[in-house]
TORPA-4810 file (N, C-alpha, C, O; in nm, 3 decimals):
<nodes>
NODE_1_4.249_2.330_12.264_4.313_2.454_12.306_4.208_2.547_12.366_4.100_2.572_12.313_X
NODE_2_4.252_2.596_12.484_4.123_2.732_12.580_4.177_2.838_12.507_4.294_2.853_12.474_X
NODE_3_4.062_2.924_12.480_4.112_3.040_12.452_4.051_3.155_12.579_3.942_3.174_12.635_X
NODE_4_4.164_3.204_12.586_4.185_3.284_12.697_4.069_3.431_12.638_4.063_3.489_12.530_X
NODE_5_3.998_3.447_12.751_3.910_3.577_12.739_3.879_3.635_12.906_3.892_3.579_13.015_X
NODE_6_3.822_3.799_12.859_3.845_3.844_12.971_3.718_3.883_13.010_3.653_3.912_12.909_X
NODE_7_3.638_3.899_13.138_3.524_3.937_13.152_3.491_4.046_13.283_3.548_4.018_13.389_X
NODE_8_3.422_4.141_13.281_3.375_4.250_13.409_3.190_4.245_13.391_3.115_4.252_13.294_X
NODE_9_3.167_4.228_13.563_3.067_4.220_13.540_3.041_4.373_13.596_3.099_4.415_13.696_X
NODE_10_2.964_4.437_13.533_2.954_4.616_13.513_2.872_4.649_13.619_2.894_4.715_13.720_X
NODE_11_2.759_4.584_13.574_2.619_4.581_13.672_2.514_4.450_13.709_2.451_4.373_13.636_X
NODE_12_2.523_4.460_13.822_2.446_4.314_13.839_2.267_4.369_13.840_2.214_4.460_13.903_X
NODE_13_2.218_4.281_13.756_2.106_4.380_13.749_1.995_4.291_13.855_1.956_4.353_13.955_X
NODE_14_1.953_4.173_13.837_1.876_4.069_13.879_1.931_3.929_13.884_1.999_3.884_13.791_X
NODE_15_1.894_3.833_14.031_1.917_3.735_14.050_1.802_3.663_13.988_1.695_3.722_14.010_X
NODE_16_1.790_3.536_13.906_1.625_3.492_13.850_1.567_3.395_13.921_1.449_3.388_13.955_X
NODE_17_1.694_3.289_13.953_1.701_3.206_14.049_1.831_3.106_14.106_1.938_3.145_14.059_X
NODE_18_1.843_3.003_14.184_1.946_2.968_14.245_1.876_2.821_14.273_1.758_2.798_14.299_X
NODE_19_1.997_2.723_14.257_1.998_2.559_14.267_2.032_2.539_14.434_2.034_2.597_14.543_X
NODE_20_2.052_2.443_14.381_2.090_2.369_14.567_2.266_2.362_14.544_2.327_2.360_14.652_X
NODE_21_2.345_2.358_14.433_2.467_2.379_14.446_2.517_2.576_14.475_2.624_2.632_14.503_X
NODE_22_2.415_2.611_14.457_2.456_2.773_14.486_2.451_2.852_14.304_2.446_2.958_14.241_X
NODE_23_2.453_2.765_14.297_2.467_2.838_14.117_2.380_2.932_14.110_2.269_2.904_14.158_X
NODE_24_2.395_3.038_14.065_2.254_3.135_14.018_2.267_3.165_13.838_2.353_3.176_13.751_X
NODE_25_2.077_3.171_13.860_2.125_3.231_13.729_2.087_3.400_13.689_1.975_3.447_13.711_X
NODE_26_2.189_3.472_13.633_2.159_3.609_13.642_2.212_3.672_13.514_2.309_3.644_13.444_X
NODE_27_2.085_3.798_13.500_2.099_3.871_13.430_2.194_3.992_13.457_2.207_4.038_13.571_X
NODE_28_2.257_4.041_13.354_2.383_4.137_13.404_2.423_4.206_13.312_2.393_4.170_13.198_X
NODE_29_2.489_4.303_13.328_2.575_4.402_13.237_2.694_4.345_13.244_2.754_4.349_13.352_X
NODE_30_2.768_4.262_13.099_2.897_4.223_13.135_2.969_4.322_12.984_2.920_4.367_12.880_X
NODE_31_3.097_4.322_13.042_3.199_4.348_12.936_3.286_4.265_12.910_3.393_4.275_12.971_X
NODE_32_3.268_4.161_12.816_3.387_4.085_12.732_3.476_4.109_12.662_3.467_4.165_12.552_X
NODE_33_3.590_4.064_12.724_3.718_4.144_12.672_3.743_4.253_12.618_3.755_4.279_12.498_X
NODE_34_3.756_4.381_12.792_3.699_4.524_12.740_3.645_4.578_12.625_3.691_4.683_12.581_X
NODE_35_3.539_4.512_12.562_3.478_4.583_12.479_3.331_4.695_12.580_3.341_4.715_12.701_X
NODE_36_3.214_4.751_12.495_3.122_4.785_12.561_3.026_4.662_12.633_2.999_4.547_12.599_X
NODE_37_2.995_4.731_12.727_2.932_4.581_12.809_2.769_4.564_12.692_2.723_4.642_12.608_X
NODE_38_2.730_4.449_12.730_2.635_4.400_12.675_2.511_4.316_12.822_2.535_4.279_12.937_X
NODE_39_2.392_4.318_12.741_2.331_4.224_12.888_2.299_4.111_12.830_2.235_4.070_12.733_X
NODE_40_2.377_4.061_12.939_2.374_3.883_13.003_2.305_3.834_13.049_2.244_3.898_13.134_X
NODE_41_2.270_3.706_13.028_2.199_3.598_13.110_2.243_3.471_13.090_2.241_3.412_12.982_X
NODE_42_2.290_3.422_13.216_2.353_3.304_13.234_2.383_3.253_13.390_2.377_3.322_13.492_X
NODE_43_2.415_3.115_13.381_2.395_3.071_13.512_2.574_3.114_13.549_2.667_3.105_13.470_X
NODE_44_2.578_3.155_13.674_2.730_3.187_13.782_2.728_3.101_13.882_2.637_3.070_13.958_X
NODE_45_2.875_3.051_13.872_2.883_2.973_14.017_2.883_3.063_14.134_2.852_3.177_14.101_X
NODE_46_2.913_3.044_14.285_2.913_3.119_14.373_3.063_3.238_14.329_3.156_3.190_14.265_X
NODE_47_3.066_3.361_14.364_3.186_3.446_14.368_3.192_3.456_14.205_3.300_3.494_14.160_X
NODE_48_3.092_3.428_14.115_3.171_3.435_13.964_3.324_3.387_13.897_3.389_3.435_13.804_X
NODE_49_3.349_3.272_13.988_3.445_3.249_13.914_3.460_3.113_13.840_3.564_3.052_13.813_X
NODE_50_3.338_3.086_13.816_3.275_3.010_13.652_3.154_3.023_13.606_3.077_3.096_13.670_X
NODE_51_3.123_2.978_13.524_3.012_3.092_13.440_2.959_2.906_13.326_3.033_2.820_13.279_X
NODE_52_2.794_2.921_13.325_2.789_2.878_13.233_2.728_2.909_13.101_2.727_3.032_13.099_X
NODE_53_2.683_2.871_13.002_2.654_2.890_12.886_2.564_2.987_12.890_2.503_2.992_12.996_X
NODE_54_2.536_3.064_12.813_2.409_3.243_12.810_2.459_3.244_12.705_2.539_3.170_12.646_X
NODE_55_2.382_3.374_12.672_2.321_3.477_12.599_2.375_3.604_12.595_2.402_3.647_12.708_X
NODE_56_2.402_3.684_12.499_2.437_3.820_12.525_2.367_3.895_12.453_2.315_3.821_12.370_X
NODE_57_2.327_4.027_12.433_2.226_4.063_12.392_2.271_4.219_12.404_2.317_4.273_12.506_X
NODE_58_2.247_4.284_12.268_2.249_4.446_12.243_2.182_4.523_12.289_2.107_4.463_12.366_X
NODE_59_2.154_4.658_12.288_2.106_4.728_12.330_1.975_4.714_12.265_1.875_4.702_12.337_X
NODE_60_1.964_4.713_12.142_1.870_4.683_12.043_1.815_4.582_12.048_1.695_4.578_12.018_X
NODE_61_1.906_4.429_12.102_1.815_4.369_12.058_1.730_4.323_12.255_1.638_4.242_12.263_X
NODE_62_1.771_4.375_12.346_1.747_4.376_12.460_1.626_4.467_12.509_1.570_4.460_12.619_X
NODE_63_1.588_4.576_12.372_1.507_4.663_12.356_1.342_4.603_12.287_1.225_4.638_12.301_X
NODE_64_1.415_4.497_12.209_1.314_4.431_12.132_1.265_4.325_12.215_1.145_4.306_12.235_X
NODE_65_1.398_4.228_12.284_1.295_4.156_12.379_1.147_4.208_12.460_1.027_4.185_12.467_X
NODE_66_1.282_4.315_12.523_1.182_4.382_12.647_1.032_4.422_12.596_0.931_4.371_12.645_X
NODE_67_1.030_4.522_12.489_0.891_4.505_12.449_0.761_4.398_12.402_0.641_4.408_12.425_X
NODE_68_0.832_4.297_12.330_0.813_4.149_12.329_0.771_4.097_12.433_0.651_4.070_12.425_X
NODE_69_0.820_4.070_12.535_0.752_4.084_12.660_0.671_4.178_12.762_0.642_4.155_12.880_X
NODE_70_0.649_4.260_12.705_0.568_4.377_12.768_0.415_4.351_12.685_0.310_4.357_12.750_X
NODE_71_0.415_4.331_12.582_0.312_4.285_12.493_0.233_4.142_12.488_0.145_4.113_12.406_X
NODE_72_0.282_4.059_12.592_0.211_3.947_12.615_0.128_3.916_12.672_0.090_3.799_12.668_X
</nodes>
């Protein structure tokens, strides 16, 4: 059984990179099933209208990466 969900992408923030089928993979401000958006990273087909497997990530914990990586 699919379970039906809904998605907006808010803000496209960065493209990271792109295949030879067009796929990209990108980081983003999405909102899943109007809740508050969260940032994403995951690969999009062309036009977003399939999506594969990512990550979503809080404000907090998108805060902790980022410094995590600022510190390397």
């Amino acid at each position: 059984m699919t379970q039906e969900f809904s998605y907006e992408i808010v803000e496209e923030i960065a493209v990271l990179s792109e295949n030879p089928k067009g796929w990209r993979k990108e980081f983003n401000l999405v909102s899943w099933n109007e809740r508050p958006p969260k940032f994403d990273l995951r690969d999009w087909a062309p036009n977003h209208e399939k999506m594969g497997k990512g990550i979503t990530l809080s404000n907090e914990e998108f805060e902790t990466l980022r410094d995590a990586i600022k510190s390397m």
